[in-house]
PDB file of N, CA, C and O in Angstrom:
ATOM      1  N   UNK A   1       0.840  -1.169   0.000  1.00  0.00           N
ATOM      2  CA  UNK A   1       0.000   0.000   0.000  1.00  0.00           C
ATOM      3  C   UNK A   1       0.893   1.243   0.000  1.00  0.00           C
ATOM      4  O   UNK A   1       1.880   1.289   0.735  1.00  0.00           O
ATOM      5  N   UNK A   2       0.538   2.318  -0.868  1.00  0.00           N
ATOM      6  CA  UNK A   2       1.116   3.587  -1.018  1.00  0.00           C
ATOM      7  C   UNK A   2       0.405   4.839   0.193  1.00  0.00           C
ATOM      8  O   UNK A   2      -0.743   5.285   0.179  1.00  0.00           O
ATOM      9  N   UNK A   3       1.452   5.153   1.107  1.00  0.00           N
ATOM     10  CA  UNK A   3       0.830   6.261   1.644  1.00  0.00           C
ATOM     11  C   UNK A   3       1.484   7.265   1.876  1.00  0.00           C
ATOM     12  O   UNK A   3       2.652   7.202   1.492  1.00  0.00           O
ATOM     13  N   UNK A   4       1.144   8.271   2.414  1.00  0.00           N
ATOM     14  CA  UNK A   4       1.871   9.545   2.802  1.00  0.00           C
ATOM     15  C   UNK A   4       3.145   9.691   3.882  1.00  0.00           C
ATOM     16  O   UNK A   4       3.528  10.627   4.583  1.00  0.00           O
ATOM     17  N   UNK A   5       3.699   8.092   3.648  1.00  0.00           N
ATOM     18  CA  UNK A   5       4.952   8.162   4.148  1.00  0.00           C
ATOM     19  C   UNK A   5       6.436   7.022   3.529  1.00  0.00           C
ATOM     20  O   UNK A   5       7.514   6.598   3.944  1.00  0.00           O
ATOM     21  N   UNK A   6       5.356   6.934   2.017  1.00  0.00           N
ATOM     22  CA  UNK A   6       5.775   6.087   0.749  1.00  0.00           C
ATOM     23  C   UNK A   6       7.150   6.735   0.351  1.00  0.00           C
ATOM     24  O   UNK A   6       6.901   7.934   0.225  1.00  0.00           O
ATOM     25  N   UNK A   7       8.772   6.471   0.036  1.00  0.00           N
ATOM     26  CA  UNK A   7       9.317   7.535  -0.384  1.00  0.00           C
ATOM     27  C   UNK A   7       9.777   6.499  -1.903  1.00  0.00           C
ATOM     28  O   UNK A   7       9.256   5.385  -1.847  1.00  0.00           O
ATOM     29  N   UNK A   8      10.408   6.672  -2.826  1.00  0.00           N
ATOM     30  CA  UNK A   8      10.477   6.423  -4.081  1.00  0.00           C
ATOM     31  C   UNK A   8      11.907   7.386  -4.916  1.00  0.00           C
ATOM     32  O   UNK A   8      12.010   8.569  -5.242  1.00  0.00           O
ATOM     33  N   UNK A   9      12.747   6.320  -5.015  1.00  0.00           N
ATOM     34  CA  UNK A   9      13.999   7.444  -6.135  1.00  0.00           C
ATOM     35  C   UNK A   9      13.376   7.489  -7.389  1.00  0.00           C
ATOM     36  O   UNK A   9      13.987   8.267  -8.121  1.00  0.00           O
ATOM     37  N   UNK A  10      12.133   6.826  -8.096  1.00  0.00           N
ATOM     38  CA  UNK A  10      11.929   7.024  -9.223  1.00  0.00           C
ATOM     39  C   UNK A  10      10.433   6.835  -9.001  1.00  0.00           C
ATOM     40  O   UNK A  10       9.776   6.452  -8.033  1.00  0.00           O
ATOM     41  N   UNK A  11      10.164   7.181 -10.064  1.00  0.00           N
ATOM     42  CA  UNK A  11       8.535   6.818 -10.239  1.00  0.00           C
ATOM     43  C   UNK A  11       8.289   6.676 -12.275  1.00  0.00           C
ATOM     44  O   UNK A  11       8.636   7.392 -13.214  1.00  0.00           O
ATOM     45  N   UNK A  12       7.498   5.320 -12.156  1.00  0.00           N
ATOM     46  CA  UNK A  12       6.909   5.364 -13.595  1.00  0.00           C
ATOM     47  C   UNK A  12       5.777   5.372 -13.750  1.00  0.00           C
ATOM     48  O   UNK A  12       5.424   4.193 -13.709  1.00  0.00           O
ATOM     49  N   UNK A  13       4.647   6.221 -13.968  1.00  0.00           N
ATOM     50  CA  UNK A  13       3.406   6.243 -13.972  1.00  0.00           C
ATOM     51  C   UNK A  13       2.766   6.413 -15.579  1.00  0.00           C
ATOM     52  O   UNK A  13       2.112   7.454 -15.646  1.00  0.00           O
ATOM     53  N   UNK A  14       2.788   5.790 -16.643  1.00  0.00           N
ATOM     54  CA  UNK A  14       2.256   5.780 -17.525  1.00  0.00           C
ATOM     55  C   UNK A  14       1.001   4.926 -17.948  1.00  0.00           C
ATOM     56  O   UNK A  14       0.951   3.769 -17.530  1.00  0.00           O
ATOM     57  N   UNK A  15       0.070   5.363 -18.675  1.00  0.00           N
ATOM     58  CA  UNK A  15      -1.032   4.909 -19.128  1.00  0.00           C
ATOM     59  C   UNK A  15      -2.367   4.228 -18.041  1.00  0.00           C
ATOM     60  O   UNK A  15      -3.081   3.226 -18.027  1.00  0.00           O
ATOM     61  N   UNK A  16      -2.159   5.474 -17.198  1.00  0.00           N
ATOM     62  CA  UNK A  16      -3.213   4.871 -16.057  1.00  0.00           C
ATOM     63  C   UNK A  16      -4.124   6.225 -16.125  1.00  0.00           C
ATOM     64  O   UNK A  16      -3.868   7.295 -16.676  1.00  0.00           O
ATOM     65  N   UNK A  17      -5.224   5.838 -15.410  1.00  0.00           N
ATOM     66  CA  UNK A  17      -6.201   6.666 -14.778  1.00  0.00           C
ATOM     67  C   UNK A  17      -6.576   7.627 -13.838  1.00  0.00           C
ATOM     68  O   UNK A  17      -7.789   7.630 -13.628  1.00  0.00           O
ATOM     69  N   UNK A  18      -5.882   8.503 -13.160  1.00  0.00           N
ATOM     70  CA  UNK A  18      -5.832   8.859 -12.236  1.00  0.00           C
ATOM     71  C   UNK A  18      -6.475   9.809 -11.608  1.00  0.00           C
ATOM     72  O   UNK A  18      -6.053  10.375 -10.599  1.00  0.00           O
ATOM     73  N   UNK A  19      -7.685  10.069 -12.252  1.00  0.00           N
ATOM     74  CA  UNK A  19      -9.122  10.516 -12.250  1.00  0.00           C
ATOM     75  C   UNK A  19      -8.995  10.800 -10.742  1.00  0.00           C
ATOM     76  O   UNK A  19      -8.463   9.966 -10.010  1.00  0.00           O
ATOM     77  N   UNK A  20      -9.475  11.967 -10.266  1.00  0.00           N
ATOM     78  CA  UNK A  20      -9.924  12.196  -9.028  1.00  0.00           C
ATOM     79  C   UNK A  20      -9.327  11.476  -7.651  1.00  0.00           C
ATOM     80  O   UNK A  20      -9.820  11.404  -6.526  1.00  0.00           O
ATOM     81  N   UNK A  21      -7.885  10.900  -8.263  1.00  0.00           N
ATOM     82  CA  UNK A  21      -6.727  10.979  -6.917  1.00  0.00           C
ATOM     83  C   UNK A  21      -6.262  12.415  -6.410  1.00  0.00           C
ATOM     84  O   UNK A  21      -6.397  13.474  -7.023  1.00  0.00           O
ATOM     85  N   UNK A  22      -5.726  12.235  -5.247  1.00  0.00           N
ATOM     86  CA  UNK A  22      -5.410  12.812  -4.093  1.00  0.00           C
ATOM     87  C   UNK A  22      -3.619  12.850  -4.580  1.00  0.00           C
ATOM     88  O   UNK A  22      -2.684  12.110  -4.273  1.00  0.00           O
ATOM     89  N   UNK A  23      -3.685  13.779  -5.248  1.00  0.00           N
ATOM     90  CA  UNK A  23      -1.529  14.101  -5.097  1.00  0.00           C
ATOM     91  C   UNK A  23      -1.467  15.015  -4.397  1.00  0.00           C
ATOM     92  O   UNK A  23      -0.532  15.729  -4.759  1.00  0.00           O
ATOM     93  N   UNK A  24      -2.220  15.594  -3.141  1.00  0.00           N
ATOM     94  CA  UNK A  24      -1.623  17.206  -2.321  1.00  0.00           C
ATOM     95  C   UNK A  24      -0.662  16.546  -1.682  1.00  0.00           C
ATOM     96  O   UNK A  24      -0.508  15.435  -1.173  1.00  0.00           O
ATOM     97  N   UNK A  25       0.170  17.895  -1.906  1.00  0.00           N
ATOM     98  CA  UNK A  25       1.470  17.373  -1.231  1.00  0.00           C
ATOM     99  C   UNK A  25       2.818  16.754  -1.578  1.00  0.00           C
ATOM    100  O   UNK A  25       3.884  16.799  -0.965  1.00  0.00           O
ATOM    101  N   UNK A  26       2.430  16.059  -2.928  1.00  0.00           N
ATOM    102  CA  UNK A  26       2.982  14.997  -3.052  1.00  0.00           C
ATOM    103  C   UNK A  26       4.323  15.839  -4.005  1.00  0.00           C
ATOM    104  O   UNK A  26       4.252  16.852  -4.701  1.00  0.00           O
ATOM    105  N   UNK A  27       5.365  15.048  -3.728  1.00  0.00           N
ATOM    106  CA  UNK A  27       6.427  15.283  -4.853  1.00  0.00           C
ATOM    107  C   UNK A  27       6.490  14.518  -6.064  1.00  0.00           C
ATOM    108  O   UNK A  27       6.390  13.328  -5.763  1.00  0.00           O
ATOM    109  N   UNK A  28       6.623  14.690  -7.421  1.00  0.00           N
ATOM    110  CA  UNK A  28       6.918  13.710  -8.189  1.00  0.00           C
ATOM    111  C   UNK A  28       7.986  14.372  -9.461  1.00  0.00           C
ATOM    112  O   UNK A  28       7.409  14.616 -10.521  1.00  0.00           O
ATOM    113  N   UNK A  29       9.413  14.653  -9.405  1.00  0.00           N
ATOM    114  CA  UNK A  29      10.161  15.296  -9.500  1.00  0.00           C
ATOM    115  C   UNK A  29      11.024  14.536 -10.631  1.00  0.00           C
ATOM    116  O   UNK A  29      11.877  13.722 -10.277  1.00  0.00           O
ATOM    117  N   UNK A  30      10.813  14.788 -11.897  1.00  0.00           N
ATOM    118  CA  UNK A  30      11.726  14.161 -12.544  1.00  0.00           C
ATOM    119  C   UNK A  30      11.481  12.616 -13.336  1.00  0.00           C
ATOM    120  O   UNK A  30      12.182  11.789 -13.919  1.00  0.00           O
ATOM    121  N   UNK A  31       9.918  12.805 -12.935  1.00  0.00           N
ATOM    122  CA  UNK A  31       9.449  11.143 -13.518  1.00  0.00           C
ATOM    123  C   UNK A  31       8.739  10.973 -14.435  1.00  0.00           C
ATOM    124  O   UNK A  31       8.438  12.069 -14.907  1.00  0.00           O
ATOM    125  N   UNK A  32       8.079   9.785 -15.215  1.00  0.00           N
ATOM    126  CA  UNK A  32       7.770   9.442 -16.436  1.00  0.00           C
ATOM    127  C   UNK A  32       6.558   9.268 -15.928  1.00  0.00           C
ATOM    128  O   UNK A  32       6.267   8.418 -15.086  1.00  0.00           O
ATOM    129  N   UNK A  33       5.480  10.427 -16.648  1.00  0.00           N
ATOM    130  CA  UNK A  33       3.942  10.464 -16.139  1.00  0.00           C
ATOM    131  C   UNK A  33       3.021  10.648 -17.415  1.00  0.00           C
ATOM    132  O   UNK A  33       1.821  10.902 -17.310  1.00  0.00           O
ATOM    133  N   UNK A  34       3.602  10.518 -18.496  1.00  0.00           N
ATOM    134  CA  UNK A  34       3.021  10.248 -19.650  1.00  0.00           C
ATOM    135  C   UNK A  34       1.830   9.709 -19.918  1.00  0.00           C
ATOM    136  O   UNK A  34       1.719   8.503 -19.693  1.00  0.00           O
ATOM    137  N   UNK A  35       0.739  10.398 -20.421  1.00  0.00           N
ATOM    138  CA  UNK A  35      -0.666   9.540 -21.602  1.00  0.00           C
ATOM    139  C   UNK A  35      -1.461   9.231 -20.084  1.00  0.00           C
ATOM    140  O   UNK A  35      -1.687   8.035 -19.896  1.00  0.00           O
ATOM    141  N   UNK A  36      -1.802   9.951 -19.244  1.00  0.00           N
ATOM    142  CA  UNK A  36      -2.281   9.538 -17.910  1.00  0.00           C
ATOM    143  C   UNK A  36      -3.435  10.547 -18.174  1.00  0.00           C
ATOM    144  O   UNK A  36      -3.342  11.581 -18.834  1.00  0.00           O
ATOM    145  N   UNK A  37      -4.882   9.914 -17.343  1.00  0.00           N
ATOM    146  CA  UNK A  37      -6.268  10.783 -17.456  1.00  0.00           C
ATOM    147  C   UNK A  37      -5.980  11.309 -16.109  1.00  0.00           C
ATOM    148  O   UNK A  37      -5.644  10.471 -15.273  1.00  0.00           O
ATOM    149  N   UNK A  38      -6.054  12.623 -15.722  1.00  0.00           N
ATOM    150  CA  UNK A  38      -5.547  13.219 -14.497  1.00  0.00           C
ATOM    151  C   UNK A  38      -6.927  14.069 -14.224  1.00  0.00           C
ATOM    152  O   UNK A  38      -7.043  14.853 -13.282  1.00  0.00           O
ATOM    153  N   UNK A  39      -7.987  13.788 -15.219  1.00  0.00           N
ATOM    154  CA  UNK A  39      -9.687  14.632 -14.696  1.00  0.00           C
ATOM    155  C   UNK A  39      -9.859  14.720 -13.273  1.00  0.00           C
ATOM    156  O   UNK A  39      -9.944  13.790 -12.471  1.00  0.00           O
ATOM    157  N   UNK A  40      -9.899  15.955 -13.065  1.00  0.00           N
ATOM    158  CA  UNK A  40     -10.110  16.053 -11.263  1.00  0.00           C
ATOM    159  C   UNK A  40      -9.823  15.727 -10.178  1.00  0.00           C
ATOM    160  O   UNK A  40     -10.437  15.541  -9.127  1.00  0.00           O
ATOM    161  N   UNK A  41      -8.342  15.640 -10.660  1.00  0.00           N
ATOM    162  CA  UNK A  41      -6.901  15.141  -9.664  1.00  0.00           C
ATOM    163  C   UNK A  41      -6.532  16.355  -8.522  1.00  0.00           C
ATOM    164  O   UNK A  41      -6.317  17.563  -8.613  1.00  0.00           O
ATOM    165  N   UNK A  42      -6.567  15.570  -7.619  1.00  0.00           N
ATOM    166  CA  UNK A  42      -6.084  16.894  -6.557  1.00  0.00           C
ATOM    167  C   UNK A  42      -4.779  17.339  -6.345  1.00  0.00           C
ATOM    168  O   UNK A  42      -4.039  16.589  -5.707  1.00  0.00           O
ATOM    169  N   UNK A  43      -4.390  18.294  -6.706  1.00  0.00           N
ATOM    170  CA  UNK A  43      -2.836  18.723  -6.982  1.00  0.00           C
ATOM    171  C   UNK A  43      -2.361  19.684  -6.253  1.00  0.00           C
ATOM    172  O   UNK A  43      -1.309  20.190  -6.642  1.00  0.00           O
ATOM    173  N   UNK A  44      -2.944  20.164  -5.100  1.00  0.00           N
ATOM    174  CA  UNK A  44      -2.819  20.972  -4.028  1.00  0.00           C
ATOM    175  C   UNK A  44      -1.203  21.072  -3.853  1.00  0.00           C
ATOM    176  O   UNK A  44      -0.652  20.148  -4.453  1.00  0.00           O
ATOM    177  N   UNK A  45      -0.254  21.988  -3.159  1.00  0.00           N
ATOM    178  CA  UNK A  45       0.866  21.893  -3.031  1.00  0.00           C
ATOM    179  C   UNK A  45       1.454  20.962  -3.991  1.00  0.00           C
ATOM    180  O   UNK A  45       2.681  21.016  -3.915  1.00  0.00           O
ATOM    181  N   UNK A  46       0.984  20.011  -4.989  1.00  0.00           N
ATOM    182  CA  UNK A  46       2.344  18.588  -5.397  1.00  0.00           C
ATOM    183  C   UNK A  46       3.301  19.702  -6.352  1.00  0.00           C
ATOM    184  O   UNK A  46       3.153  20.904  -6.575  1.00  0.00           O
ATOM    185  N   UNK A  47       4.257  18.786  -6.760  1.00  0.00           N
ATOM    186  CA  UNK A  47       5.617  19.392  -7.183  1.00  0.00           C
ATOM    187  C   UNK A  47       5.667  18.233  -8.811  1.00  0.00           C
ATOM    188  O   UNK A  47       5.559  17.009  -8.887  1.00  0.00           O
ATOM    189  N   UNK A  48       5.842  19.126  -9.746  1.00  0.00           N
ATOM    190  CA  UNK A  48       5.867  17.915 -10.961  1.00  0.00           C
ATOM    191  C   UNK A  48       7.016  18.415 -11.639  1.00  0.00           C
ATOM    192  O   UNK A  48       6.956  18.372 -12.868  1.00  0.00           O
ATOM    193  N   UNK A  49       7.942  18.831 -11.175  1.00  0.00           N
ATOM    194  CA  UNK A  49       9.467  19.712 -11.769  1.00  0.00           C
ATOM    195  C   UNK A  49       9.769  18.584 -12.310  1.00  0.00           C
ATOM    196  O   UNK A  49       9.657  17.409 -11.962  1.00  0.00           O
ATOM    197  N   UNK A  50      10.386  19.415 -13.712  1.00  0.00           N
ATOM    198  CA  UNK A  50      11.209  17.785 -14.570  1.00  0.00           C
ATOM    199  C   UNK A  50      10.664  16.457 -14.843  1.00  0.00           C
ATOM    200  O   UNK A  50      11.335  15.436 -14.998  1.00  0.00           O
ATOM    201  N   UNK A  51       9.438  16.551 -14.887  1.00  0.00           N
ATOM    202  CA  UNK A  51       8.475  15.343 -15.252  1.00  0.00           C
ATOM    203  C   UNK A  51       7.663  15.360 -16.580  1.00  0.00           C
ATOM    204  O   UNK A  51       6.815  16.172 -16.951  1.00  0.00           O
ATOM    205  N   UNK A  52       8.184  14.159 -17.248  1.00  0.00           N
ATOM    206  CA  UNK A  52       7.001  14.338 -18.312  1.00  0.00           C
ATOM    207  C   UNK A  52       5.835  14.061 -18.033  1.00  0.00           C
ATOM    208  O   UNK A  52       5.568  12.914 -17.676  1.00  0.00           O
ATOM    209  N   UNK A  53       4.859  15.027 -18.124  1.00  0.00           N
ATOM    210  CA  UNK A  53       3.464  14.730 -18.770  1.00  0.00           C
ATOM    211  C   UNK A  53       3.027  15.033 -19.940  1.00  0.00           C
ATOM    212  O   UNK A  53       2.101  15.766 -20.287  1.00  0.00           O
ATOM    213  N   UNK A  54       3.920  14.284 -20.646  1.00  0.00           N
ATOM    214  CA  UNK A  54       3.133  14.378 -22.113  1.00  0.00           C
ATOM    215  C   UNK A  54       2.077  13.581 -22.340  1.00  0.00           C
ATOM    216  O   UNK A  54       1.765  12.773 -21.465  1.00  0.00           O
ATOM    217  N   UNK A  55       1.345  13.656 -23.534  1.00  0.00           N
ATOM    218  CA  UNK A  55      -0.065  13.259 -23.587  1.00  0.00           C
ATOM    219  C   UNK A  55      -1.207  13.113 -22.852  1.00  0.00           C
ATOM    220  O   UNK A  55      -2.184  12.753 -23.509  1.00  0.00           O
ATOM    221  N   UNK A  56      -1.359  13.274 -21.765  1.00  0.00           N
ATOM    222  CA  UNK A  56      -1.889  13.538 -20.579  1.00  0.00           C
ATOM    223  C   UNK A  56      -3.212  13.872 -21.122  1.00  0.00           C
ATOM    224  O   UNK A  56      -3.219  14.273 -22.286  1.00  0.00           O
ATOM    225  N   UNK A  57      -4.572  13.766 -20.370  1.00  0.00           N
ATOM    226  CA  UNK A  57      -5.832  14.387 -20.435  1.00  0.00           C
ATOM    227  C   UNK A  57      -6.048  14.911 -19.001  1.00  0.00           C
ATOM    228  O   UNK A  57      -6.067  14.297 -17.934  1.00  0.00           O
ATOM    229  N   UNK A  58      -6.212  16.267 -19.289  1.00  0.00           N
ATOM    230  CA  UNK A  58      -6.232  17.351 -18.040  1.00  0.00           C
ATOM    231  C   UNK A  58      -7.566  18.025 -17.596  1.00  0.00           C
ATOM    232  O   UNK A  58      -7.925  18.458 -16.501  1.00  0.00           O
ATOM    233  N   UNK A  59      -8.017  17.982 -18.489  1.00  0.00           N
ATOM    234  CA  UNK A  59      -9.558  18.689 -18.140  1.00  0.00           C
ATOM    235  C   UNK A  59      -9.744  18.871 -16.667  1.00  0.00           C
ATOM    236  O   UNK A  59      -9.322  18.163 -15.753  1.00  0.00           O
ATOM    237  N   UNK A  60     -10.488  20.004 -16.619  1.00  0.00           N
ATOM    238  CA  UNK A  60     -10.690  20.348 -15.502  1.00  0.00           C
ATOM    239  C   UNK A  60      -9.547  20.076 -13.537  1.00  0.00           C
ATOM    240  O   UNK A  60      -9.800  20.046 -12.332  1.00  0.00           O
ATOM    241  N   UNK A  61      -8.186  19.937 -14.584  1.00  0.00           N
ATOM    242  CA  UNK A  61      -7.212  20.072 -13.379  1.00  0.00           C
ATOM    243  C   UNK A  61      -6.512  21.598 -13.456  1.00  0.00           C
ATOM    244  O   UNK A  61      -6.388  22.405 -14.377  1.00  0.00           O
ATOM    245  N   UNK A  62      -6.096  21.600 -11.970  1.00  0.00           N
ATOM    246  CA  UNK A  62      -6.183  23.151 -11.711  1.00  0.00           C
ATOM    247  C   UNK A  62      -4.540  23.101 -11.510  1.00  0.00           C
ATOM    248  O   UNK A  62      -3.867  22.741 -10.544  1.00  0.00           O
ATOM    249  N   UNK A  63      -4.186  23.581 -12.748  1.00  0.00           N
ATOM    250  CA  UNK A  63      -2.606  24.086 -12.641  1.00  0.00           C
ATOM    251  C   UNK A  63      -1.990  24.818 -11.575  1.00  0.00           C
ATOM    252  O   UNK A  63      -0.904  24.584 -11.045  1.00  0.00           O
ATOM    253  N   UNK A  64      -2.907  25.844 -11.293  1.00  0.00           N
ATOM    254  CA  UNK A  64      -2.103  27.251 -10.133  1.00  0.00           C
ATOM    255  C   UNK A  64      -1.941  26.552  -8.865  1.00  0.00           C
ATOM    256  O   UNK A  64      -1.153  27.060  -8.067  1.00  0.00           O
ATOM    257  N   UNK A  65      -2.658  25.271  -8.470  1.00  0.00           N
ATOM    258  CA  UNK A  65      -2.631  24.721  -7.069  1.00  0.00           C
ATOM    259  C   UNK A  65      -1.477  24.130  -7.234  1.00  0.00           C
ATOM    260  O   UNK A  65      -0.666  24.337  -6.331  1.00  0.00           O
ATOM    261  N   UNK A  66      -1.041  23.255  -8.365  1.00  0.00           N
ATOM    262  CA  UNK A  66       0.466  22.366  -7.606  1.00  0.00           C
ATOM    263  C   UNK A  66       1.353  23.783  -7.588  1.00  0.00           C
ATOM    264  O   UNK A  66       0.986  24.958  -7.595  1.00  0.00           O
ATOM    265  N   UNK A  67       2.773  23.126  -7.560  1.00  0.00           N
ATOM    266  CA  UNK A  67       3.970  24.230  -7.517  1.00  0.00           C
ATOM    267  C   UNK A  67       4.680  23.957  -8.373  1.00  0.00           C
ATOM    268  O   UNK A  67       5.688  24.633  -8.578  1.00  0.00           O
TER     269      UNK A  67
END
């Protein structure tokens, strides 16, 4: 189980769903986040420096909240 005390040198997150998860907070710095549905993802404080999200479907996610 992944929780808010999960730590990770890498992360690969491609071709998933991630519809209306919970990333506040979260760091993901430098990782492969590609072709991911991110509709109404909570992005409060997260950090996505140096990460691809290419192809991504964003709708209705709120850029100004991560950092």
């Amino acid at each position: 189980m992944i929780t808010t005390r999960t730590w990770f040198c890498s992360a690969y997150i491609t071709n998933t769903n991630l519809s209306y998860a919970n990333f506040s907070k979260v760091v993901l710095e430098k990782c492969e986040l590609w072709e991911n549905r991110w509709i109404g993802a909570q992005v409060l404080g997260a950090t996505f420096s140096g990460s691809d999200l290419s192809g991504g479907e964003f709708s209705t996610f709120d850029w100004r909240t991560a950092n």
